[in-house]
C-alpha positions in Angstrom: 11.1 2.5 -15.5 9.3 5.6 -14.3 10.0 7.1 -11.1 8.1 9.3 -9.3 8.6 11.7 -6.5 6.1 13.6 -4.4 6.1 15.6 -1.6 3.8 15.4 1.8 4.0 18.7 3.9 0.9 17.1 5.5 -1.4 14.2 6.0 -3.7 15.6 3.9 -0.9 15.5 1.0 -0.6 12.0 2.0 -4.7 11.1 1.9 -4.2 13.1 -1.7 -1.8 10.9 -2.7 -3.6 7.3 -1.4 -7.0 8.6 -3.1 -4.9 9.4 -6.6 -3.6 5.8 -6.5 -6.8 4.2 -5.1 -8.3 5.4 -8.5 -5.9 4.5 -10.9 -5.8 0.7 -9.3 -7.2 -2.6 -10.5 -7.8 -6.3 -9.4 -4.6 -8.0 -9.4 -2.6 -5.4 -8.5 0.2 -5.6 -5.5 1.0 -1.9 -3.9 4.3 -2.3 -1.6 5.0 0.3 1.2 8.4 1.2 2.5 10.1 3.4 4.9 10.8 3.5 8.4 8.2 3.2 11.4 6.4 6.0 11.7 6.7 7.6 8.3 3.3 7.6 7.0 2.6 4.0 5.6 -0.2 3.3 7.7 -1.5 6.7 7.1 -1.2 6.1 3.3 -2.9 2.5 3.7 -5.8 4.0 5.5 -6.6 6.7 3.1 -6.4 3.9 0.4 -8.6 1.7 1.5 -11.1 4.6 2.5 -10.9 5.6 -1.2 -11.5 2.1 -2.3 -14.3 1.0 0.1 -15.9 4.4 -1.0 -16.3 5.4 2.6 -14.2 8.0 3.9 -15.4 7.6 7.7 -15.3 3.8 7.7 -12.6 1.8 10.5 -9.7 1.1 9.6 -7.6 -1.2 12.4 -4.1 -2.0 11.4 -3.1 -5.2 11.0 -0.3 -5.2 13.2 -1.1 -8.1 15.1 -3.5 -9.9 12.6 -1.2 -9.5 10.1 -4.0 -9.4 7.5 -7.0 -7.8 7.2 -9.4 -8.0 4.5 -12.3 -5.9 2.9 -14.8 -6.1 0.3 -14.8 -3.4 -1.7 -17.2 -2.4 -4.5 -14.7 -2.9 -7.1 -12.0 -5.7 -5.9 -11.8 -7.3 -2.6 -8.9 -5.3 -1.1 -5.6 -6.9 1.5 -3.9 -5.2 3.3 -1.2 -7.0 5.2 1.2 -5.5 8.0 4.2 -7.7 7.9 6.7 -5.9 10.5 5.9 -9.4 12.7 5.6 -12.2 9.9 8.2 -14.4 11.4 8.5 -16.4 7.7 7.7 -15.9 4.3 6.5 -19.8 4.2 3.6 -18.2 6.4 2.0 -15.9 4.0 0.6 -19.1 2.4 -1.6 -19.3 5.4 -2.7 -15.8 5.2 -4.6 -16.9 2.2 -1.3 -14.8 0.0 -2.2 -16.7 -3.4 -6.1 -16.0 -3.1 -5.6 -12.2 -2.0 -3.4 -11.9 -5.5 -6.7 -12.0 -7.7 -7.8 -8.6 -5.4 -5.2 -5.9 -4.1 -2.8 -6.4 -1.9 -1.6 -3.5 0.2 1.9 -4.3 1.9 3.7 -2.6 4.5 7.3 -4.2 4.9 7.0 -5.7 1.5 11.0 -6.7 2.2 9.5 -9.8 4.2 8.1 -11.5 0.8 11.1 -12.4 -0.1 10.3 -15.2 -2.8 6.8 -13.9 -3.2 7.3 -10.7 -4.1 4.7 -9.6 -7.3 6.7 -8.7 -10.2 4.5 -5.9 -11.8 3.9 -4.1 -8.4 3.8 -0.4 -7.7 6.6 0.7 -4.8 6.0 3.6 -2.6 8.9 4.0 -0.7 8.3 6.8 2.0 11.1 8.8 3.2 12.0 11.8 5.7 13.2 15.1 3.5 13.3 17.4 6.5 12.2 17.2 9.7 8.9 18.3 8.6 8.7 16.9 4.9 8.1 13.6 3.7 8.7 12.2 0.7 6.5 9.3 -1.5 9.3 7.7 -4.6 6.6 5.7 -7.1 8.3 3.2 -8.9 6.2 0.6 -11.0 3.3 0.8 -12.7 4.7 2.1 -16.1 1.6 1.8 -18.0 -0.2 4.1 -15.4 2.0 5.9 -13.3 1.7 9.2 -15.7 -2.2 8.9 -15.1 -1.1 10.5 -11.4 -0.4 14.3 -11.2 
């Protein structure tokens, strides 16, 4: 398995990284985003989906509160799901889980899957390194993860 490790002095190291990621990604594929509130995953997510939707200015809410939100993207329809309130994995089924699979799914507490949790999924696992540096570990992805300097 190939891990990676990057560095984000910044948000724009971040937006960087989500734009590097957001080019290298295909239907079908399941990004997972950990780390502690405040860390950067909904920074991260936003850049993404920017990147994808090929419009760097565009609104992106979180889905905090709708859990879900969905976007049609010129490539692949695009999920991104907040699941810090999902109160059981059983409920994902409802948030249309098996149909957003044949898109991307972008997942923040991807811990709260549980028994749907994708197999071939790239983890970004966001960490503190200092109190002003921030860390991105990339696991996943083998067959593409080198294509990201």
């Amino acid at each position: 398995m190939i891990i990676k490790t990057y560095h984000l002095p910044n948000l724009q190291a971040t937006i960087d990284l989500a734009q590097k990621i957001a080019y290298i990604s295909r239907a079908e594929d399941a990004i997972l985003l950990s780390g502690p509130l405040g860390i950067g995953k909904t920074s991260f997510a936003r850049s993404f989906i920017r990147s994808v939707c090929q419009d760097f200015k565009m609104e992106v809410p979180s889905p905090t509160f709708t859990l879900v939100q969905h976007y049609n993207c010129p490539v692949y329809n695009l999920y991104h799901y907040d699941l810090w309130r999902l109160d059981h994995e059983d409920d994902l089924i409802e948030l249309d889980w098996e149909d957003a699979r044949e898109g991307v799914v972008l997942v923040e507490w991807p811990e709260r899957l549980n028994n749907f949790l994708p197999e071939k999924a790239l983890h970004i696992d966001f960490s503190l390194h200092s109190t002003t540096m921030r860390c991105a570990t990339l696991s996943g992805w083998d067959d593409r993860l080198n294509l990201i300097e």
